[in-house]
N, C-alpha and C positions, 0 to 999 in steps of 0.2 A: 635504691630498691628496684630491681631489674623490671620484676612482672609482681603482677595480682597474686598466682600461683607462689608467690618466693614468700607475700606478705601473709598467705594464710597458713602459709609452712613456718616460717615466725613465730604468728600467734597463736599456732598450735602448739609449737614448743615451749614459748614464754609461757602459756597457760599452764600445764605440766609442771614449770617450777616455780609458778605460784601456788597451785594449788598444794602441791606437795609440800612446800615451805611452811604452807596452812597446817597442815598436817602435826607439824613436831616444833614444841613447846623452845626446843633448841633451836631450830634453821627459822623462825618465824621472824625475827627480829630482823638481820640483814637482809632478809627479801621481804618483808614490808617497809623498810626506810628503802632501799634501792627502788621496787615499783612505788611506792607513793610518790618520790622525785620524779622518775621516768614522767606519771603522769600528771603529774602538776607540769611537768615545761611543755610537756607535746597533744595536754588531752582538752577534748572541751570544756567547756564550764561544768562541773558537777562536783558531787562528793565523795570523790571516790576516797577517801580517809575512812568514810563511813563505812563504804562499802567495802574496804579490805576488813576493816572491824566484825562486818557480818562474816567476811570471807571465814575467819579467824575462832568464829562460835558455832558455825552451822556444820551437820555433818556433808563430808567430802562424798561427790559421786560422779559418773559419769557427766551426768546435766550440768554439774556447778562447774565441770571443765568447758564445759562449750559455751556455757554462758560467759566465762573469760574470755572464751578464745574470741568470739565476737566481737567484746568490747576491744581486746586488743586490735581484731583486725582494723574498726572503725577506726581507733586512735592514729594505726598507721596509714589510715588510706587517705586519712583527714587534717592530719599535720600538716603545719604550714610550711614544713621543709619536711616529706616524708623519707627522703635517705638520710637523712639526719638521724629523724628520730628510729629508724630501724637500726641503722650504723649504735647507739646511743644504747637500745635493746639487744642487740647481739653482743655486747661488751658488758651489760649486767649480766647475761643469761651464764657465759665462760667465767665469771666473776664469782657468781653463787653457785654454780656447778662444775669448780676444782675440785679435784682431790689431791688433798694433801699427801706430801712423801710418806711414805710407810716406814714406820720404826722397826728395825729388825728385833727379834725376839732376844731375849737372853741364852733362853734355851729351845733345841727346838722345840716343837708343838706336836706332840702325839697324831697318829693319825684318824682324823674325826670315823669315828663310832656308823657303820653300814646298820638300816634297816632298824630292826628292833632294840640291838644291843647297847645295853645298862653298862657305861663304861665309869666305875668311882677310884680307877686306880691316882692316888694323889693326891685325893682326898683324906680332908679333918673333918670327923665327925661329931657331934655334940648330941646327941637326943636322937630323937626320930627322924630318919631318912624318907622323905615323899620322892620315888619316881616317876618320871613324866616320860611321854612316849611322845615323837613329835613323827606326822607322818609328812612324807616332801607330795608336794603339788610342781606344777607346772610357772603357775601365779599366784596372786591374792584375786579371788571372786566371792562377791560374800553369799553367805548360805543363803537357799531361796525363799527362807521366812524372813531375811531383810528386804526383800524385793518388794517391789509395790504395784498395785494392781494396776493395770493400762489406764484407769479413767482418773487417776492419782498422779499423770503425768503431762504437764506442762507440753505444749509444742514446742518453744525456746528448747524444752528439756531434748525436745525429739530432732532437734537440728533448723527447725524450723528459722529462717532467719528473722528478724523482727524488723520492722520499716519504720519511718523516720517518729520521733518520737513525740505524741500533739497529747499535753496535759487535758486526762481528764477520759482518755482512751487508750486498749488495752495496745501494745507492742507491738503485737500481733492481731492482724484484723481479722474479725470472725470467717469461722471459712464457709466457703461456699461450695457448695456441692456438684461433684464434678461427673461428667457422664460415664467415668467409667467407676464407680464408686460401687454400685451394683455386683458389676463384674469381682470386684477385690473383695467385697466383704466375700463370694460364694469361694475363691479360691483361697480364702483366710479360715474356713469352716474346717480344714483339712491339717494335719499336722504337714510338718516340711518346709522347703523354701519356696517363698513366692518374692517376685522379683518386680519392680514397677519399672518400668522404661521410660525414657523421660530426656531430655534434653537437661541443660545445665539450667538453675531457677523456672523448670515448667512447673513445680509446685510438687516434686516429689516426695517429701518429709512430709509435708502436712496433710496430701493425701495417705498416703501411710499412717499418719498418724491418727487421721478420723478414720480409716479402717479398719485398724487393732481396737480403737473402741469399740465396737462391734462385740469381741471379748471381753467381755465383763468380767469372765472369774479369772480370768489368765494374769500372771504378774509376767513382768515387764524388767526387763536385763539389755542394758547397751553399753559392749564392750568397747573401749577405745580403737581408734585404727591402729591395725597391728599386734594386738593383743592377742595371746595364745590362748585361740576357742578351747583347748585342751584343760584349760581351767577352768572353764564355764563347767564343760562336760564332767568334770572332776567335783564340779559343787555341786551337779543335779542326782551326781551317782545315787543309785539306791533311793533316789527321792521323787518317782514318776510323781503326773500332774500337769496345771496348765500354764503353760507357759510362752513367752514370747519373746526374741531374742530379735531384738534390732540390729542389724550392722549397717543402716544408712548405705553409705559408697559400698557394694559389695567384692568391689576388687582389693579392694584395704584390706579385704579379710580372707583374700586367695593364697597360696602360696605355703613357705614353710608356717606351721605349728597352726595355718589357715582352714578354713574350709576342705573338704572334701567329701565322696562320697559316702567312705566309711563312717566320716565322721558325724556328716546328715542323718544314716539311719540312727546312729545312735542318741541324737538330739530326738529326732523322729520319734523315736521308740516309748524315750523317757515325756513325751506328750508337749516336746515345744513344736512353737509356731516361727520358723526364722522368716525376719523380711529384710530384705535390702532394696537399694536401688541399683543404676545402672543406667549408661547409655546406650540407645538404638546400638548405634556403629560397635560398642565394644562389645554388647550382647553378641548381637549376629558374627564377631568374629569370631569371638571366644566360645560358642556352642559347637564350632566346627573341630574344635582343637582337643587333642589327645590328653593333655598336663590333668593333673589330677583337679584343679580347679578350673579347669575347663569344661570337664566330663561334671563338677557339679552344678555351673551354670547351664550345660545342656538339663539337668534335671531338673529344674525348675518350671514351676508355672508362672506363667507373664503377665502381666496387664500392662498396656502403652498408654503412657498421657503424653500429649500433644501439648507444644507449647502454647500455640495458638488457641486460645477458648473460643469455641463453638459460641453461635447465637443463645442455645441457650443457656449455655451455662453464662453467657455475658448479661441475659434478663436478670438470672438468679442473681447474680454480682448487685444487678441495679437496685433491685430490691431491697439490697440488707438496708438494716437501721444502723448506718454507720457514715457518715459525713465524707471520709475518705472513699467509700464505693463507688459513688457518680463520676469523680473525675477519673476514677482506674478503669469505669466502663467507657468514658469517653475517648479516653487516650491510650490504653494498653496496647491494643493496635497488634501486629502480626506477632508482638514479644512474649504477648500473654500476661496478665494480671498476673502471678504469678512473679515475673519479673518484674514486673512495675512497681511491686510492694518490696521487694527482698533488694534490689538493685538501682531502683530508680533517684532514691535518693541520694543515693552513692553517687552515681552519677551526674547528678544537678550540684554535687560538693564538687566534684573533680572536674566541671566546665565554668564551677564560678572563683573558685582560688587562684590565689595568690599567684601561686607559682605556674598557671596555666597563661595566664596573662603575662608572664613574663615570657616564658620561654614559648609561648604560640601564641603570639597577641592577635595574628588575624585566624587564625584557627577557632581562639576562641569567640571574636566577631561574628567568623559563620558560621557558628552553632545559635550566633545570638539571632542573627537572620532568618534561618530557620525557622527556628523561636517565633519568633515576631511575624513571621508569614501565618504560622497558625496561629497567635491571637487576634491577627486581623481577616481568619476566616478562609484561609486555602484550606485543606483539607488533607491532600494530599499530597504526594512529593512531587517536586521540583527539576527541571532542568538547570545544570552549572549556569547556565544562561540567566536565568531568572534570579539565582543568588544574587551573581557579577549586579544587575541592574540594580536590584535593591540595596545591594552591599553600597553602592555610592551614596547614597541620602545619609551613612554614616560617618562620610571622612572617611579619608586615606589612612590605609595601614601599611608602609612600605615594609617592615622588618621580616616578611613571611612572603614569597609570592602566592597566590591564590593555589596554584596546587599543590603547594608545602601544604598549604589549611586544611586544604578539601584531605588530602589522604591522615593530615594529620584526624582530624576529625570522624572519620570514617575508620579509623581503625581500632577493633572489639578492644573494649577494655571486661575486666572482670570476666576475660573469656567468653562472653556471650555475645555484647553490641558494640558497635560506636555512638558515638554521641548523634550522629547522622545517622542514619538506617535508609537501604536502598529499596524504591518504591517496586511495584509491580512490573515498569517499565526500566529497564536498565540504562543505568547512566542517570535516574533521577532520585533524587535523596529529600529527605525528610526529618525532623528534627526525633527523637527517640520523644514517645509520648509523656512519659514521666517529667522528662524536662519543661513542656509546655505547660502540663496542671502545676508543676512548684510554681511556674512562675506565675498561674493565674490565681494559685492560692494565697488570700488573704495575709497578709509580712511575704510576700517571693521577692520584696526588693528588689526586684528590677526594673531597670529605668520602662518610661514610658517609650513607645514605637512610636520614633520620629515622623512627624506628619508626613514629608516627604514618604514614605513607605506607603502609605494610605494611597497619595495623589498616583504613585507609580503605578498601582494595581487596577485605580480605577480608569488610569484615564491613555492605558494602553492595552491595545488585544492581546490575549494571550491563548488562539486557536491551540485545542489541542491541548491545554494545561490543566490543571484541577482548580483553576482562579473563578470561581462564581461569584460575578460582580455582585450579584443579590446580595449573597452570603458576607462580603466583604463589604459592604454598606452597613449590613445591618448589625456585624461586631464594631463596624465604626460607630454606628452612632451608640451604640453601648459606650464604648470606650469613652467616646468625645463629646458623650453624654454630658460631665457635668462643666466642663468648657465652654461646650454650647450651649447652655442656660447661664453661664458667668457673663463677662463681659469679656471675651476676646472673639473680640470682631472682624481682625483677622480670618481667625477659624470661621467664622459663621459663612464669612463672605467666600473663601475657597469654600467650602459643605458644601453650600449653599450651589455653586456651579457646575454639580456633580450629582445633581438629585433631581426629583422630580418639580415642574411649576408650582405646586400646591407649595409642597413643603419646601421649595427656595423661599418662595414668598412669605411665610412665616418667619424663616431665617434671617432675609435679609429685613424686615420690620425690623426686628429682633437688633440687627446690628445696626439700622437708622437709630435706634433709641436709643443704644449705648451710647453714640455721638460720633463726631469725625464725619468727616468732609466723603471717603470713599463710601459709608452705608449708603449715605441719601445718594448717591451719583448710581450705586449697585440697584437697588430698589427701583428709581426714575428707569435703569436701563431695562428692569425687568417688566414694569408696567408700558413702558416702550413697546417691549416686545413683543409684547401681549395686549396689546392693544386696548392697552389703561391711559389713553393720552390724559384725559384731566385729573387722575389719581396720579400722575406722576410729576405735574405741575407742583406743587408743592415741595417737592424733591429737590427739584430740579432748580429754582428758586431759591431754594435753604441753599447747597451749594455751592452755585452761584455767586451768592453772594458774600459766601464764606472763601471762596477765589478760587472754585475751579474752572477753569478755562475750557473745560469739556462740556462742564454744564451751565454753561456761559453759552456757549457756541450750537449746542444743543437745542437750550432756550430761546435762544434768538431764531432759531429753523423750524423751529417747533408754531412760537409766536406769529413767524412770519407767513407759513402755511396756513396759518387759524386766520390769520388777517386775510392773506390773500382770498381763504375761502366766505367770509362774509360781508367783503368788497364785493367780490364777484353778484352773490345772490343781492345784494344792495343796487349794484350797479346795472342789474337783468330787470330787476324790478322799479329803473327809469331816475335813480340817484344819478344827478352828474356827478356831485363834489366825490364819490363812493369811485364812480365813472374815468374819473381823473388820477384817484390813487390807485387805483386798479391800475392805470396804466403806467403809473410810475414804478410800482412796482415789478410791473415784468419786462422795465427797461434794464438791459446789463442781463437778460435770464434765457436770452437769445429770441425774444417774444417779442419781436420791438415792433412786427405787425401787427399781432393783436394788438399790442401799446395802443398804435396809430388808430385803429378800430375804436378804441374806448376813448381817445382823444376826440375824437371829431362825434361821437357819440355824446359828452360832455359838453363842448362847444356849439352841436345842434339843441342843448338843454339849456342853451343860455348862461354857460360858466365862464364869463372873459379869461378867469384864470388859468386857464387850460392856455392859452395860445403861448406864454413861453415854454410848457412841457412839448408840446408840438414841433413849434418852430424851430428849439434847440432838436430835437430829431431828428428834424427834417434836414436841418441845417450839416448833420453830420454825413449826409446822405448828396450835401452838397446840391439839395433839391431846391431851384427857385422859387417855390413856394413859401419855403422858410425864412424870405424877406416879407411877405405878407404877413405873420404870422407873429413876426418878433416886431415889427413896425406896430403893429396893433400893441402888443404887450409894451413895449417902450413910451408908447403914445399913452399910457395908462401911471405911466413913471417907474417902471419898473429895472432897476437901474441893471440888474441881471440883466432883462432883455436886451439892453440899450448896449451892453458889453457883447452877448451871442452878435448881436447885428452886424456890428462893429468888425467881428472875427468872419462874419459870415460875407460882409462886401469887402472885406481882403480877399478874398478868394477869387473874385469876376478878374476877367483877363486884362482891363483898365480899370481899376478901384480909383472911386473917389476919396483920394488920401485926407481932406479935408473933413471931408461927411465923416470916413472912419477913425480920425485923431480927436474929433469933436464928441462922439458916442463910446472913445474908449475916456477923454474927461470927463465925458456928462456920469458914465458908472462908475468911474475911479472917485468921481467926490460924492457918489453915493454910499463908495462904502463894498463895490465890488471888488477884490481881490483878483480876481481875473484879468480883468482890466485894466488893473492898477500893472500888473506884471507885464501885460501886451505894451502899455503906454512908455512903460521905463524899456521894454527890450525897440519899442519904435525910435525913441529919442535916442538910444545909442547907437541904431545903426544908421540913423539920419544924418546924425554929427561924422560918424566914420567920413574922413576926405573933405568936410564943407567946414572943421573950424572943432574945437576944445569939445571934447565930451563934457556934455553937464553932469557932473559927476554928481554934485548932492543931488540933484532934483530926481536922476533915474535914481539915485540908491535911497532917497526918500520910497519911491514909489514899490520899489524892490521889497520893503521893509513891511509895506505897507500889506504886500504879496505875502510875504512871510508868517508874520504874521495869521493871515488870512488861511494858511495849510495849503498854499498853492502849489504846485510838484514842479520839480526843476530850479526853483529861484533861487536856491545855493550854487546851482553852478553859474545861473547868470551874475552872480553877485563876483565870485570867484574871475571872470574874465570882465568884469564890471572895472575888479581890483587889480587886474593884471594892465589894462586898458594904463588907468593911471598911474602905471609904475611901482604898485604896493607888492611885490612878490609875496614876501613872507606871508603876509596877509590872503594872499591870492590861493596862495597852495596852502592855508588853512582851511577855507573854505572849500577848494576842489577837494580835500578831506573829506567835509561834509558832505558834500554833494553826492561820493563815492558811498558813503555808510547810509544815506537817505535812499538813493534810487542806484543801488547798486545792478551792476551788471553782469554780463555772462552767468545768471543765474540758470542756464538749462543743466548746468553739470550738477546742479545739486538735488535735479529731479531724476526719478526713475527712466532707466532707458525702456525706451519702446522695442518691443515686438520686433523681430530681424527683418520682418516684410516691411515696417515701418520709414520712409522716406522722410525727416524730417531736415532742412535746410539750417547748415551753421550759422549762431549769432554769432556777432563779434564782440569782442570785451570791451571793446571801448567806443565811444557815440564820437564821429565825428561829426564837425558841426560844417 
């Protein structure tokens, strides 16, 4: 099926030979088995079995053709293969509308009787002969006592199209009163033609048709398109009165046996009221032109509706008592309520079918994107730009490049739109509003807008665009409304980093309570940072100890600052032992004068145990002081001490090797691991050149090291074992020693700043 135009020219015709079929006792049968098939394989759920049955008892008129023609057109625009099922209808249609070969006569046939004349030659008579007189017409138009009074007539009946179909409401939605309704009833007061102007779906028919209401005593006649008004004029002869003579499309009724001026006075005369429609563009052309149905649309009085409804006629919309009004007032948008009711659902069928996703799978994507921008609250239309971004949170659709989609999508179907409608600004497009309310309407079945879509919008600028972060927060939490009262915690904790402190804080509760390791770590980080330190302890603790190593590490800096600060106020207010941990801990924090400061602060309080934190300081510092210090702590049994000592008179330019072999024993059989490791690396390289490495006694001692978490004693073990000839052994350990205190570790940190001078390590330690 080529165009929309091809499918209403179809079901105009297929109407025609249903109806007519309806018509005669004889053609009824093969054209209700033929359409009842057609519609059982191509049509939606319903009963049309029923409905042919009605078709079949009611009397025929103009309106019960167009009310076919409708249902036909929907069936074809709505089939799941629509060139099928037209292909399928054009082969009933030449099926029931053959004529069969003509039998030739026996004899000829006299030639038919002109005018008045009583022709009985050939005739047998029996009795009484009754003449009949038959006079020729143009057409059949029935006399204007069958006609029926304008407020007798249905809008369906008037052309009106009818919008998607909600049990329990009428077809067609009450209308609403339009600004130039005024203006038509005053140029409806008058016999003649009057002409509404109008775009295609600006709501032509049904304004039309609450205007003729206005005439109340007038009957109501609507000839088919094409029909010779010569017939009308022939059934009003001799019968003035009031009258109203719809032709809908007014160009259908230009031409031969059409419209003219002659033929208007005589309509005129005998007291009808014609109205048609028409387009701006065709109007203004065809007023200028000489043809006889041009000279009658120049005669005409005009009224123009706008397809766009005005403000207020968009209150009036708001107002009705009809369910379907609010979302036509919110979305109608530049198309007009008007199309949003007659078109929109057509529309929201032909971007969600079957065959749309076949043959434009991302086409029909970015109409869903569109879509999905206005239910999370853009408003307005979009840059290709901002599709492209969001189009990604849906998966890849290679079968279409994105401007196959975009033009596919953007181009007018039904004559009127594309599925996309281009905004105010050129080059940015917008989803057609009808599409947006099906899909917000209660069953729209469509999938939910992937989160991803949300995060895009909010947590990127979009200068310049119709994106109001407000607005898009606050259809989110609509949306994700009851998610975020469920348990997906997830969701809570993304919401949650895109909102305000109050309401994160509710969310992330919210998602500590459901459970899982990340709420209480989100929570802790929010009371963090807001400066909830002992409301986030708890958090941070749970955690913790449930293994995250963030809130492990957090904890422990968190704790260590808390300590640090009420050592200090301990340690000001004259505590040595407070005085002494103080200073431990801002050993290693680059503070190691203050340290010194709280040292000798604790030491002047009478704490002996302060002298080996000191003396080891000092000692590092290579300060001779720090044999005073650790001699004190040693002399107290302190077998640490006795080990720092030990390291510390290794250092003097003539060390007492005796004094320091004696104080790394005296700690090594205390239990010092330090010392234990100096005494095994002293015995091995004492034996180097003076006689056999003691091989058990340093690899006891080494063990003893090990043990203890001393650093490096896998490698001395490893050349311990190379020493006495154990390779295999040897290079197991330099293994270890390599994965324990591995090296050349600067490459795996970030590089510094280009002003940055920092000095190459080497990968490997020589010794």
């Amino acid at each position: 099926m080529a165009t929309t135009h091809d499918a209403e020219q179809l079901a105009g015709a297929a109407a025609k030979v249903l109806t007519r079929g309806a018509g005669s006792a004889a053609e009824w049968g093969p054209v209700r088995h033929g359409f009842e098939g057609w519609f059982w394989r191509h049509g939606p759920l319903g009963d049309y079995s029923g409905r042919l049955d009605t078709l079949y008892r009611e009397q025929l008129s103009a309106s019960v053709v167009r009310q076919w023609r409708f249902a036909l057109f929907d069936v074809l625009m709505n089939a799941s293969s629509p060139d099928t099922a037209a292909d399928e209808l054009t082969a009933l249609l030449k099926e029931l509308t053959a004529t069969p070969a003509a039998v030739p006569p026996e004899t000829p046939s006299p030639p038919p009787p002109s005018q008045d004349h009583l022709d009985f030659r050939g005739g047998t008579f029996n009795g009484t002969v009754a003449a009949v007189q038959h006079n020729y017409h143009y057409g059949t138009v029935p006399a204007p006592a069958a006609w029926r009074l304008v407020g007798q007539v249905g809008p369906v009946e008037f052309g009106v199209r009818p919008t998607r179909h909600v049990p329990g409401l009428p077809d067609v939605p009450p209308y609403v009163r339009r600004d130039c309704d005024d203006d038509l009833r005053t140029r409806l007061e008058h016999n003649g033609l009057v002409l509404i102007l109008g775009e295609p779906y600006a709501g032509k028919s049904y304004t039309a048709w609450h205007g003729v209401r206005s005439l109340t005593k007038h009957l109501l006649y609507a000839p088919d398109s094409g029909d010779d008004l010569r017939a009308v004029l022939s059934a009003l002869d001799g019968k003035p009165g009031d009258y109203v003579i719809w032709l809908d499309e007014v160009t259908d009724h230009l031409g031969s046996g059409g419209l003219d001026l002659k033929l208007l006075g005589r309509f005129t005369a005998l007291g009808a009221v014609l109205v048609g429609t028409i387009s701006p563009n065709e109007y203004y052309r065809r007023r200028s032109g000489t043809a006889p149905g041009e000279r009658v649309v120049a005669a005409a009085r005009t009224v123009e509706l706008a397809r766009e409804w005005s403000d207020a006629e968009l209150e009036r919309l708001a107002g009705l008592d009809d369910p379907r009004a609010y979302p036509a007032y919110m979305w109608s948008g530049r198309e007009g309520a008007a199309s949003y009711f007659a078109i929109g659902h057509l529309l929201f069928d032909e971007w969600r079918r079957v065959g749309t996703q076949v043959q434009h799978p991302r086409g029909q994507l970015l109409v869903r994107v569109a879509v999905d921008l206005a239910r999370c609250g853009v408003r307005g239309a979009v840059p290709p730009e901002l599709l492209r971004a969001v189009e990604e949170q849906y998966g890849a659709e290679e079968r279409e490049s994105f401007e196959e989609a975009l033009a596919w999508a953007t181009t007018p179907l039904f004559g009127v739109s594309g599925l996309l409608v281009q905004g105010d600004t050129t080059g940015t497009w917008r989803a057609y509003g009808a599409l947006v309310a099906e899909a917000l309407r209660a069953g729209g079945n469509l999938e939910p807008v992937p989160d991803g879509v949300w995060w895009t919008l909010l947590d990127r600028s979009w200068p310049g665009l119709a994106v109001d972060r407000d607005a898009v927060l606050d259809a989110a939490r609509t949306v994700l409304g009851p998610r975020l009262k469920g348990e997906d915690m997830a969701l809570m904790i993304a919401f949650a980093a895109r909102v305000g402190p109050e309401e994160r804080r509710d969310l992330l509760h919210r998602a500590a309570a459901v459970g899982g390791i990340q709420g209480d770590v989100e929570l802790a980080t929010f009371f963090l940072t807001f400066g909830g330190v002992p409301l986030a302890m708890p958090y941070l603790e749970r955690a913790a100890e449930a293994g995250s190593s963030w809130a492990a590490t957090t904890l422990g800096g968190v704790l260590r600052d808390r300590a640090e600060t009420w050592l200090r106020r301990a340690a000001e207010a004259g505590d040595p032992a407070a005085a002494h941990r103080l200073g431990d801990m801002l050993v290693g924090t680059g503070r190691e004068d203050e340290a010194i400061h709280w040292y000798r602060k604790a030491a002047a309080a009478g704490r002996r145990e302060v002298a080996l934190s000191l003396g080891a300081l000092l000692s590092r510092w290579r300060d001779p002081e720090a044999r005073v210090w650790l001699s004190y702590a040693a002399a107290w049994g302190d077998a640490r001490a006795a080990g720092e000592l030990g390291v510390h008179l290794s250092w003097e330019p003539e060390p007492d090797e005796a004094k320091v072999v004696s104080l790394y024993e005296r700690a090594a059989r205390a239990g010092d691991a330090n010392a234990a490791h100096n005494l095994g690396l002293w015995m091995v390289r004492k034996s180097q050149g003076e006689g056999p490495v003691p091989f058990e006694e340093a690899m006891a001692l080494y063990r003893q090291a090990l043990d203890g978490g001393v650093t490096d004693v896998e490698l001395s073990i490893a050349q311990l074992l190379e020493l006495e000839g154990k390779l295999a052994e040897a290079q197991d350990w330099y293994r270890r020693a390599a994965d324990a205190n591995p090296t050349g570790l600067l490459a795996a940190l970030p590089l510094p700043p280009p002003e940055g001078d920092v000095p190459q390590v080497p990968d490997t330690v020589t010794e």
